[in-house]
KENUDREN-555672 format. One line per field, with one value per residue (C-alpha): x, y, z; residue in one letter. Coordinates in nm, 4 decimals. Layout:
! residues N
xx <- X, ...
yy <- Y, ...
zz <- Z, ...
type <- A, ...
END
This chain:
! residues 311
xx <- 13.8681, 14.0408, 13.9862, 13.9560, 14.1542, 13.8451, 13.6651, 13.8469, 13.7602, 13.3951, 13.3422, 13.4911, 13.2954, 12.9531, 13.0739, 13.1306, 12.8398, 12.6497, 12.8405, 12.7699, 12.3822, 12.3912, 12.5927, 12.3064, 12.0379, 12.1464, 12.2333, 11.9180, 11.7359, 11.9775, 11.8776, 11.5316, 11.4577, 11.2354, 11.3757, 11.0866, 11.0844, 10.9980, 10.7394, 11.0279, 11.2180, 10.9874, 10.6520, 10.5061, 10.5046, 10.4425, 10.1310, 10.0446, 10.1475, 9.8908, 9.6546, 9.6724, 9.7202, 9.3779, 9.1900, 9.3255, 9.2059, 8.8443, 8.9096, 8.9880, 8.6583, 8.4985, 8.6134, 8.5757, 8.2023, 8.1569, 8.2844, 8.0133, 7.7370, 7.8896, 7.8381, 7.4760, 7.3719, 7.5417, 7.3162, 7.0129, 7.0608, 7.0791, 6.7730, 6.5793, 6.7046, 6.5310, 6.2295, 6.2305, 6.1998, 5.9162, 5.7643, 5.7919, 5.6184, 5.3383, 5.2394, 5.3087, 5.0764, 4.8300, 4.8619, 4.7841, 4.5151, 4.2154, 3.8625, 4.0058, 4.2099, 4.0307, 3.9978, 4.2534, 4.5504, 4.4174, 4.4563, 4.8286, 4.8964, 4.7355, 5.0390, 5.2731, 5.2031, 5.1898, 5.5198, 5.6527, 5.5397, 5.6879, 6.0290, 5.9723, 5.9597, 6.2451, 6.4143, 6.3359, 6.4497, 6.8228, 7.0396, 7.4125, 7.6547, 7.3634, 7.1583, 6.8240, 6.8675, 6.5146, 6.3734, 6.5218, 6.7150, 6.5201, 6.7616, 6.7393, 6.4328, 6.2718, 6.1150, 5.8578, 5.6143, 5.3774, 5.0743, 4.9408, 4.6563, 4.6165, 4.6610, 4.9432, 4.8715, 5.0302, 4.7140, 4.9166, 5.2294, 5.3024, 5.5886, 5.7746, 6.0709, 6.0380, 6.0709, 6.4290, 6.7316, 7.0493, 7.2867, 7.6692, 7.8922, 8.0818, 8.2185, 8.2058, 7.8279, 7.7211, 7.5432, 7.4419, 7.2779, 7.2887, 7.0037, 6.6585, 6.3274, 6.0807, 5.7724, 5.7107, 5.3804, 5.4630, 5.4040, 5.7857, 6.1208, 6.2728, 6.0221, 5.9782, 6.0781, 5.7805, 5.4657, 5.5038, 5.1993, 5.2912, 5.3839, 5.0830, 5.3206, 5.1916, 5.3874, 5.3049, 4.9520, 4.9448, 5.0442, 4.8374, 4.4944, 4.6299, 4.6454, 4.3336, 4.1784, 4.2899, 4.2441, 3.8377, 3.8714, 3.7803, 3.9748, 3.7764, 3.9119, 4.3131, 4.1958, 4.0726, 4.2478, 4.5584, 4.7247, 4.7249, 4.8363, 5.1393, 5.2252, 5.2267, 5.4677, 5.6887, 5.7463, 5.8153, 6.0917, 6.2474, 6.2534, 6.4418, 6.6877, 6.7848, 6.8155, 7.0727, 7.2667, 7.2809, 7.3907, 7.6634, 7.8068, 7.7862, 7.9860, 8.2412, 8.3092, 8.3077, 8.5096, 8.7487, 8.7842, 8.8760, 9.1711, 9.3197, 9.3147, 9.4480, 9.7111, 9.7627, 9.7692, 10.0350, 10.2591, 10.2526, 10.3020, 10.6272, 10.6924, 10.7123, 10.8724, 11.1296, 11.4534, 11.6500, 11.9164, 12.1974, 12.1453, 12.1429, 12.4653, 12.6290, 12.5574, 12.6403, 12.9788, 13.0188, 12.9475, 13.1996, 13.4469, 13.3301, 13.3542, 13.6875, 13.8565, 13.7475, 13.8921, 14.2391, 14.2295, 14.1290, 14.3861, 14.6406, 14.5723, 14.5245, 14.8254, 15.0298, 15.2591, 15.3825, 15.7129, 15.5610, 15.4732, 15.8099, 16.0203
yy <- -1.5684, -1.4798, -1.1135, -1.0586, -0.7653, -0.6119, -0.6306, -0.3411, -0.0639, -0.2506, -0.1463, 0.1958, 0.2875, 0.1419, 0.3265, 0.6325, 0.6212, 0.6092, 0.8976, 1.0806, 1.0162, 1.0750, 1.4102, 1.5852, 1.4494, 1.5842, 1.9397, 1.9276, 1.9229, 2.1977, 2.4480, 2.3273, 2.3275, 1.9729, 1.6245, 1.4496, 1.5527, 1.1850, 0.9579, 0.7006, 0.9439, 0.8538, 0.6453, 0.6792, 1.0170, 1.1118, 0.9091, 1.1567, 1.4727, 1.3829, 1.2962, 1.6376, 1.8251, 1.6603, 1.8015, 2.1471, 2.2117, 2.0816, 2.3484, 2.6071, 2.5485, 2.5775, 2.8729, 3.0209, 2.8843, 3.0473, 3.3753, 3.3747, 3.2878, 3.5532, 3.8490, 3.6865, 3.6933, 4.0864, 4.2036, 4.0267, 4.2157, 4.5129, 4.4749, 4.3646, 4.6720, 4.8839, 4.6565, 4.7416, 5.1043, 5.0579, 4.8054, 5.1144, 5.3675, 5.1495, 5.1020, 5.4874, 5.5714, 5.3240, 5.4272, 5.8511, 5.7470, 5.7957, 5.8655, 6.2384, 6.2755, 6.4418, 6.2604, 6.4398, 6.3535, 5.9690, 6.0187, 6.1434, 5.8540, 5.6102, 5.7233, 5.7428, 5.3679, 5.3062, 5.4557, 5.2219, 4.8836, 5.0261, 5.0761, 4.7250, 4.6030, 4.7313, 4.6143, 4.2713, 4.2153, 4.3294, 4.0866, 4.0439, 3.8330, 3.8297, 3.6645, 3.7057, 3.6937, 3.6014, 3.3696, 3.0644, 2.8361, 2.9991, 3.3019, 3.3590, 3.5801, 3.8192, 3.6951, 3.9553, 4.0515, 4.3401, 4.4298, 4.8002, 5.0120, 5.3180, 5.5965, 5.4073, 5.2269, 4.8773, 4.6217, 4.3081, 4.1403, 3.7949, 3.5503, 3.4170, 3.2219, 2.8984, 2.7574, 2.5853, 2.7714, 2.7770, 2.6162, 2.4947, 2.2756, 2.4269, 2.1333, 1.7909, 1.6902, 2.0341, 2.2513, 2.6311, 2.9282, 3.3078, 3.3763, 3.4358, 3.2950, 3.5565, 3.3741, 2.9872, 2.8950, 2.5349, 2.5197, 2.3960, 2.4593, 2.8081, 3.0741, 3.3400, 3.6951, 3.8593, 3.6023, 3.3429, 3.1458, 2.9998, 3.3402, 3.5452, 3.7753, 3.8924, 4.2062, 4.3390, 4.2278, 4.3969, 4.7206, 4.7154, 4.6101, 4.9514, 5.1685, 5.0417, 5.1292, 5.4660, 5.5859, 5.4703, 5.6681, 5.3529, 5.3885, 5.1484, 4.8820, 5.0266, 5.0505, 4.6879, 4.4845, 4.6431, 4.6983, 4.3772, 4.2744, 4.4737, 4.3815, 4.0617, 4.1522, 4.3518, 4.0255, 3.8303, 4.0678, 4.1224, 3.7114, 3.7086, 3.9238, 3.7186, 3.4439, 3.6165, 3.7262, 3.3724, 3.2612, 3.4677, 3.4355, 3.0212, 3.1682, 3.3381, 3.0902, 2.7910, 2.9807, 3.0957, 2.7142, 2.6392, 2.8690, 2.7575, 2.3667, 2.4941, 2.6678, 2.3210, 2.1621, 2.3768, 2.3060, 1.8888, 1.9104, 2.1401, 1.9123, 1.5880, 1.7516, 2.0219, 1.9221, 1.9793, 2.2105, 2.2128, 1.8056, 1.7964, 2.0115, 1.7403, 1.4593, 1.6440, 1.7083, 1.3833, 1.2281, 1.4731, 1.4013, 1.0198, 1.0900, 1.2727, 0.9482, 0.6465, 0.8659, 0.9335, 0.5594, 0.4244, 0.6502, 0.5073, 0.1745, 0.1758, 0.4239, 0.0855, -0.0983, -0.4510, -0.3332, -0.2080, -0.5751, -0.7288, -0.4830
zz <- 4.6045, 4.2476, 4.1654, 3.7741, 3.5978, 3.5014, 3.8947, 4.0233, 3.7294, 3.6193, 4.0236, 4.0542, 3.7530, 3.9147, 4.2342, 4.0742, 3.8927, 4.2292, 4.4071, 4.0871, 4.0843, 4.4718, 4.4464, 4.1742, 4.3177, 4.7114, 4.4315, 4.2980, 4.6526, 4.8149, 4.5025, 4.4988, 4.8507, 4.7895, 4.9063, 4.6548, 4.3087, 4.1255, 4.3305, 4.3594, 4.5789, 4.8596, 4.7626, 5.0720, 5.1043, 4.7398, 4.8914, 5.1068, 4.9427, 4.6163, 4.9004, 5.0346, 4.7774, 4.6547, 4.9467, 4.8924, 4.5554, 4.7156, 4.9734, 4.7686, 4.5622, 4.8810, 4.9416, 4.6156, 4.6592, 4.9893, 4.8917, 4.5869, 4.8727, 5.0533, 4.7827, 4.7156, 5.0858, 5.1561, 4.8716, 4.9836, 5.3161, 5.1404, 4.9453, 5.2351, 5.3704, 5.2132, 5.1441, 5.5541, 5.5064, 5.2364, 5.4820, 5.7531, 5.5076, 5.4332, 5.8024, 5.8831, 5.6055, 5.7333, 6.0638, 5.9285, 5.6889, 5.9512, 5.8685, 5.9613, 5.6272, 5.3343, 5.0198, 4.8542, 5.1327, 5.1080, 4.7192, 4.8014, 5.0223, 4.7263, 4.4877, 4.7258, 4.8304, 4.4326, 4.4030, 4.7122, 4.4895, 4.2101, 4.4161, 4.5656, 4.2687, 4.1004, 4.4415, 4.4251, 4.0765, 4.1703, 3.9862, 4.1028, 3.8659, 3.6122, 3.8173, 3.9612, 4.3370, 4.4404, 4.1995, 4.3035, 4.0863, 3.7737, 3.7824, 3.4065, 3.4340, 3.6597, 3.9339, 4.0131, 3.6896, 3.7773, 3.5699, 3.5527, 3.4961, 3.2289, 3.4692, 3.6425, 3.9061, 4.0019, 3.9650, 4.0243, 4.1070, 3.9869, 4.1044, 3.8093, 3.9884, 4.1817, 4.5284, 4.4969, 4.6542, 4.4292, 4.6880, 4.6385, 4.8116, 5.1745, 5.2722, 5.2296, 5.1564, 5.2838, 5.1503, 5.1804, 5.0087, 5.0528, 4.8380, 4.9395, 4.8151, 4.6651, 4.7408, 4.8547, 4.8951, 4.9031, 5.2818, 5.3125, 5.2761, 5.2721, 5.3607, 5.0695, 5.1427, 4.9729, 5.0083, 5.2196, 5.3055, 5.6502, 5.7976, 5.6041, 5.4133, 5.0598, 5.0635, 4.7023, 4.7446, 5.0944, 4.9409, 4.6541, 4.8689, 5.0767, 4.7237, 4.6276, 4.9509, 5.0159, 4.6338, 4.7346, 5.0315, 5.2711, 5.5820, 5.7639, 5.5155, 5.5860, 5.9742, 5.9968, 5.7678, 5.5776, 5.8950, 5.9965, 5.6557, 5.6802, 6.0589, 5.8886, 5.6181, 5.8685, 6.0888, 5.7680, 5.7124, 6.0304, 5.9823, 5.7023, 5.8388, 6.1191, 5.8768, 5.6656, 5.9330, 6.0570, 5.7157, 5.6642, 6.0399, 5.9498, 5.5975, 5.7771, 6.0691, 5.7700, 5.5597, 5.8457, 5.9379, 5.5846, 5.5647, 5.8756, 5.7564, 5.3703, 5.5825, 5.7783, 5.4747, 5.3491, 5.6537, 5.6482, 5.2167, 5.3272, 5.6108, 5.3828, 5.0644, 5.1962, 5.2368, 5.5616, 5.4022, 5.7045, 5.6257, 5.2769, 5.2369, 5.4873, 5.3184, 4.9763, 5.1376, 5.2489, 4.8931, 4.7305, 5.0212, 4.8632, 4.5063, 4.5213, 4.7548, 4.5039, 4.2373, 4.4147, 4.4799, 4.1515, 4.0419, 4.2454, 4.1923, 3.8427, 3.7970, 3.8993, 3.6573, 3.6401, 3.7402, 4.0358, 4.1438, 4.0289, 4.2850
type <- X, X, X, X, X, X, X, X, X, X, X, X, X, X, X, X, X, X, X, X, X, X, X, X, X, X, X, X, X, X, X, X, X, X, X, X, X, X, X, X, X, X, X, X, X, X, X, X, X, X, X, X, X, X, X, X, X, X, X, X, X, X, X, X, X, X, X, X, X, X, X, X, X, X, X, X, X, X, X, X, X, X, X, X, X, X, X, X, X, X, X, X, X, X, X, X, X, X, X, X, X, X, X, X, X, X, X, X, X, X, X, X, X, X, X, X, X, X, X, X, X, X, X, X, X, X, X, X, X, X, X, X, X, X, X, X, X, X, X, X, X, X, X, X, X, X, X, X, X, X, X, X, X, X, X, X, X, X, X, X, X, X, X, X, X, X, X, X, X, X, X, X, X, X, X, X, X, X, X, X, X, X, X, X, X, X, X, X, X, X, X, X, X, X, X, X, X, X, X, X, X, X, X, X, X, X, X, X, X, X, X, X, X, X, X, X, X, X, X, X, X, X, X, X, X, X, X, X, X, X, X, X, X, X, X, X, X, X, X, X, X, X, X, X, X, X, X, X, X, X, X, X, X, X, X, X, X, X, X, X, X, X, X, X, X, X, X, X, X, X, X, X, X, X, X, X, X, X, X, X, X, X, X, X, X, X, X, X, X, X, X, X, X, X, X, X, X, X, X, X, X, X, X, X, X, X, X, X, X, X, X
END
């Protein structure tokens, strides 16, 4: 085979230019710590690294979704709380007001139950974020609208929200909410916290029927009916908070499961993208070793003369 003049340096040149491409890139991933850093490095596995890295940024939105459902359902609880202990009042007071009372302690017990809607009220209109948490997806507004009379006393109660939860996305096409309906009357879906006609409760309108009948002094009416009312409301409530306690224990466990598979996600990116570093400063020494050999040899063989061939 006839060798041209021009083979031996047109190929140390191409061969040098390869060690020299080899040596920065194997540099590049010993300071970098990453063995892919263009998707041509490794196609395959850019593959799978886009592919997870995808499904972490829809796991962290999860999260961060969670964590808001989270903060809505703690401060349902603690409204409901104390919607409890108002709940408790109103069935003590119902419980004392006896046809032995005198008018004026059932008149006491009328604007102390006045002052527990009013309380209620206020209660059930907490807002967190700026938003309403029991009126549904109509969070804008107030959900609870009461009307008064001119010495005072609460006369109605009106529901201003609707019967749709404001829900977001846990996990793939699922769905959860840590808010709390303020009345459904719909006879489905989410039961209401306040008036709820499948369970009876009409807490406001419990309470005021209670005013009403202790400021007339008619303690059959409390006796026969308001109690019953209340019992009614009571159960609703201790309902509800069974509910959120099972929605934020499905919160925690779903969010808990999320952080271990981000984490697991974490690992395989790291396993397909880190470099080996013992490895990679091997084969960088071996391509120097490389680098530094073709130029002693092109050297040597293009340091020759034409007297060199005629001895």
């Amino acid at each position: 085979m006839r060798v041209t003049s021009n083979s031996f340096p047109t190929a140390l040149i191409n061969q040098l230019g390869d060690l020299t491409t080899r040596q920065a890139k194997l540099q590049n991933q010993a300071a970098t710590g990453q063995r892919i850093q263009l998707p041509e490095d490794d196609p395959k596995a850019m593959r799978r690294v886009l592919d997870m890295q995808t499904e972490a940024r829809s796991i962290d939105q999860y999260q961060r979704n969670i964590e808001r459902q989270q903060e809505a359902a703690t401060a349902s609880y603690t409204v409901m709380k104390s919607l409890k202990t108002i709940s408790d009042r109103a069935n003590e007071i119902a419980t004392l007001a006896d046809g032995l009372d005198s008018p004026q302690q059932l008149a006491i017990y009328a604007n102390e139950v006045t002052e527990l809607i009013k309380h209620g009220i206020q209660l059930v209109n907490t807002t967190h974020r700026g938003d309403y948490l029991f009126g549904g997806t109509r969070n804008n507004t107030a959900p609870f609208v009461a009307s008064y009379s001119d010495d005072g006393q609460v006369t109605s109660v009106v529901y201003a929200g609707n019967d749709s939860l404001p829900e977001s996305e846990i996990g793939d096409n699922v769905k959860s909410s840590g808010h709390t309906l303020g009345e459904n009357n719909s006879g489905s879906g989410p039961r209401g916290l306040i008036t709820d006609s499948r369970s009876g409760a009409d807490l406001f309108a419990h309470l005021i029927s209670l005013q009403n009948h202790l400021r007339a002094g008619d303690t059959n009416a409390v006796a026969n009916t308001d109690r019953a009312a209340l019992q009614r409301d009571e159960e609703n409530l201790i309902y509800h908070y069974g509910l959120n306690g099972a929605t934020q224990s499905r919160l925690d466990v779903t969010l808990s499961l999320l952080k271990e598979r981000n984490f697991s996600l974490s690992s395989e990116v790291s396993k397909e993208v880190d470099a080996d570093l013992a490895q990679t400063l091997v084969r960088l020494n071996e391509t120097q070793n490389a680098y530094q050999a073709a130029l002693q040899s092109g050297g040597s063989i293009l340091g020759m003369s034409l007297l060199d061939y005629m001895r």
